[in-house]
N, C-alpha and C positions, 0 to 999 in steps of 0.2 A: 470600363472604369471600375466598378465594381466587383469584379475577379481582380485587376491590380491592386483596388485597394482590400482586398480580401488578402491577397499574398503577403502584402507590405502589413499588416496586422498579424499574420503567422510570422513574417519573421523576426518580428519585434518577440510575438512570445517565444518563440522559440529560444533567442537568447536572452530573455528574462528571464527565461527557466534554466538556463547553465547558470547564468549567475548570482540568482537567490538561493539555487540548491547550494552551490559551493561558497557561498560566503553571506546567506541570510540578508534578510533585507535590510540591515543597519549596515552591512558592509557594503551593499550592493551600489554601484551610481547608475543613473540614468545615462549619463556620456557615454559610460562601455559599455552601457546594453546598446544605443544607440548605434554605436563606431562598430560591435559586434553584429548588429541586424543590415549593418549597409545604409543607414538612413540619417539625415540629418538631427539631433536633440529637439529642433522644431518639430520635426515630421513624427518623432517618436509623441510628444505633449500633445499634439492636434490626435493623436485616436486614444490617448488614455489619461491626459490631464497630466494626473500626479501618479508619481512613486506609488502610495500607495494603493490607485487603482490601479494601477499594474500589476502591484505583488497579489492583492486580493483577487486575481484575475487567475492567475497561476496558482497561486495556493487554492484556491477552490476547486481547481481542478486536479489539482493531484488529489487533494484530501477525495474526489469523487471516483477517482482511481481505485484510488487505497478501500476506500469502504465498498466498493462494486466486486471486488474480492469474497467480502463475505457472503455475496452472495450467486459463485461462481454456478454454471448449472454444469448439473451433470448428465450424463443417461438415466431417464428416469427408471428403464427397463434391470437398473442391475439391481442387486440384493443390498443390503443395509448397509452392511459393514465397506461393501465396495464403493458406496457413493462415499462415506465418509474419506476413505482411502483417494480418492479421485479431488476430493473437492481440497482437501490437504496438500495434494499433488499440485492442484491448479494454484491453489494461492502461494506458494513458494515460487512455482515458476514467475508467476507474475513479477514475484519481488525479485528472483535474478534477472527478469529482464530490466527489473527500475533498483538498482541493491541502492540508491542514496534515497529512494523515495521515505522510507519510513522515519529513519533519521530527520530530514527534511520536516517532514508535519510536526512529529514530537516535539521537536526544537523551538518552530516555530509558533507551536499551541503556547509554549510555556513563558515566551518572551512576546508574540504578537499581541496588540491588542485586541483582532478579532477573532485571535485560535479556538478563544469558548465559544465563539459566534457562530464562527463553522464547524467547530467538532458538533455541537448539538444542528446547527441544520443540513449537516452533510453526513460527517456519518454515524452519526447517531440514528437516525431515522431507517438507513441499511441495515444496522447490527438488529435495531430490532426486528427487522421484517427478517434477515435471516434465523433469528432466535426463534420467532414464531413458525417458521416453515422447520425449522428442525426439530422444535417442542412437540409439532405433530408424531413425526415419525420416530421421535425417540418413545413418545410414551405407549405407542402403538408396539413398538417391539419390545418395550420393556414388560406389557400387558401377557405379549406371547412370551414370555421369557427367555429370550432370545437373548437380553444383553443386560448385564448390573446396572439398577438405577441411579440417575444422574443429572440434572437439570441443563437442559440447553444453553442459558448463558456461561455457566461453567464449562461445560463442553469446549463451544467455542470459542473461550476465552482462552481457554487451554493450547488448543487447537493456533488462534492464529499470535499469542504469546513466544508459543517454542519458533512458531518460524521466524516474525518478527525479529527477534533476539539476535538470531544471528548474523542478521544485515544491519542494525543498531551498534553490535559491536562487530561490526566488518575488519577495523584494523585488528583486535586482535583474535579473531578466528583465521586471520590471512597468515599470523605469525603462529597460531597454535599450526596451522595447515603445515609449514617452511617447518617448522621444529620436528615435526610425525615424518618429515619427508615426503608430504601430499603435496598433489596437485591442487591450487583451491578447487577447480570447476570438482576433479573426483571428491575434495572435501564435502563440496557442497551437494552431490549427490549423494554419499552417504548418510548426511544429516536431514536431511530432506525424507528418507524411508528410515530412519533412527525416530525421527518426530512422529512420524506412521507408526511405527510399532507402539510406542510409548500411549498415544493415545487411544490406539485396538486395546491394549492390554488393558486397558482404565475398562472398557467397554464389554470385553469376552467374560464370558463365565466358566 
């Protein structure tokens, strides 16, 4: 009974989450997430109540997504500049594997009534714990002179701003791609080491 009702609670979220991503919780209904998950509108109300504990159920999880990025690990073993390079790497992939995920939060920070509630206890709490692990290591290199001084929130602000951007404005990065005569996925991998280089250069001396 408790693995079916385990299953039957994924796939209620699972098309919660198609249908808040693609049309936010004020468009969203309960009925097509329901008729979408295989389940009766009763059966959806008996594991989440209301709408809104549903969406805040899904939204908390993306938003824990999304900020678990900042704090991607890398090989601790490689040199400065390549973990910087790595952790760049990982948090773009992340977002091509989710490209509506950031859209998605921003959106919904701005028109939710909880968006301030979880941006401060979801990922706010990540940004700073990765501002703090990076504040180590940048002032340590910057001591050897190794790299131009720089503060970690700006770093990483920088850092996950450029990749951010491009999945934010998805439609028209897909029409700059069709115009250049790109591939998106080739677009998206040249912007992806375009974003690398830009923030090395902030950093090299």
């Amino acid at each position: 009974m408790k693995e079916e009702a385990s299953n039957t609670e994924q796939a209620i979220l699972q098309a919660a989450e198609k249908e808040f991503i693609k049309k936010g919780f004020a468009g969203s209904k309960t009925t097509e997430i329901a008729k979408a998950a295989g389940v009766t509108h009763a059966m959806l109300h008996y594991y989440f109540r209301t709408k809104e504990n549903l969406f805040n159920k899904v939204f908390e999880e993306k938003a824990r997504l999304l900020s678990a990025t900042y704090l991607s690990r890398v090989d601790d073993s490689l040199p400065f500049i390549d973990k910087i390079k790595a952790s760049i790497e990982s948090h773009f992939n992340l977002l091509v594997e989710n490209p509506d995920l950031p859209l998605f939060i921003y959106r919904e920070i701005l028109v939710s009534a909880n968006g301030e509630a979880v941006c401060r206890n979801t990922l706010f709490p990540n940004f700073k714990l990765a501002v703090k692990v990076l504040d180590e290591s940048l002032k340590e290199e910057i001591a050897k002179g190794n790299i131009r001084p720089i503060s970690a929130t700006d770093l990483l602000i920088s850092a996950v701003s450029l990749n951010i951007f491009v999945f934010i404005a998805n439609p028209l990065i897909r029409l700059l791609a069709e115009e250049n005569g790109e591939e998106y996925h080739q677009y998206l991998e040249r912007r992806k080491q375009e974003n690398i280089k830009i923030i090395l250069s902030r950093l090299r001396k």
